[in-house]
C-alpha positions in Angstrom: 2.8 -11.5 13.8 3.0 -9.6 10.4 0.1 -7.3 9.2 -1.1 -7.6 5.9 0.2 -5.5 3.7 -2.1 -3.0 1.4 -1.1 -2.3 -1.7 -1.8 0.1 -4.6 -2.5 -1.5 -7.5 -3.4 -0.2 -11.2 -7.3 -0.9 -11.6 -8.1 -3.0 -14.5 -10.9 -0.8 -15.1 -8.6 2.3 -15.1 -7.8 4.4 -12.3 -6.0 2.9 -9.3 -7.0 0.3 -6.1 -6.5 -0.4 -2.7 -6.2 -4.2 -1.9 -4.9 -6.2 1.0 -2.4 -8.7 0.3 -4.6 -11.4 -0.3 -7.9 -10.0 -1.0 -9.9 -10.8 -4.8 -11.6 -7.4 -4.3 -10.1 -3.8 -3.9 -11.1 -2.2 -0.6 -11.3 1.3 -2.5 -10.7 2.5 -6.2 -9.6 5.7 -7.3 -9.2 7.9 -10.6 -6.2 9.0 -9.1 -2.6 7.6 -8.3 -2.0 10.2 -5.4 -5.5 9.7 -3.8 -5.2 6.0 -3.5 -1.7 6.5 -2.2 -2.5 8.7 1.0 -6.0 6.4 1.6 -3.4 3.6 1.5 -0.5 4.9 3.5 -3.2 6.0 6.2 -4.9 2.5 6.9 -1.1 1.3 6.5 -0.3 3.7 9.2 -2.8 2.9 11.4 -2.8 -0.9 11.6 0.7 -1.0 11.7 1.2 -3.0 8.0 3.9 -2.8 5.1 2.5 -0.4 2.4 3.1 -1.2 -1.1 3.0 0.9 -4.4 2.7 -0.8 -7.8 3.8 0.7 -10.9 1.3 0.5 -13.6 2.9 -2.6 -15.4 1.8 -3.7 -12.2 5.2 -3.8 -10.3 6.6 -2.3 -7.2 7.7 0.7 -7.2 8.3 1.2 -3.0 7.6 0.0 -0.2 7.4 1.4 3.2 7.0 -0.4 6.5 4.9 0.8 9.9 5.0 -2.5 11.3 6.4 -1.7 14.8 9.8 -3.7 14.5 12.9 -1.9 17.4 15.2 -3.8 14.9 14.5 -1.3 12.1 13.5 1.8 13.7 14.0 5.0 11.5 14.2 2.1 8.4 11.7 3.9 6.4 11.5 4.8 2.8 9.9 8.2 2.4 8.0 8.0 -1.1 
């Protein structure tokens, strides 16, 4: 079963956010892009989920996978 993925998204409010794919609310905001990117690719980390970076035009800029998949092993992107 697939994790859900957290993301980093630009905050409407300025700054930057930490959402799961799916949630109306960020779980954690940030002033900074680089902040919100290591919270992020922590909790990614640890539950095992696809971690997502937005650009702030609100597109993706990476994406990195710790989903535990022997099919991609070593298939990482290292952003």
């Amino acid at each position: 079963m697939t994790k859900k993925s957290t993301h980093v998204v630009p905050d409407p409010n300025g700054g930057w956010s930490v959402k799961k794919e799916g949630a109306s609310r960020a779980s954690k905001r940030f002033d900074k892009k680089q902040d919100a990117i290591i919270y992020a690719r922590n909790i990614s980390k640890n539950q095992g989920a696809e971690f997502v970076i937005h650009r702030p035009d609100g597109t993706i800029h990476s994406k990195d996978s710790y989903e535990s998949d022997p099919n991609r092993a070593g298939d990482h992107d290292n952003h």
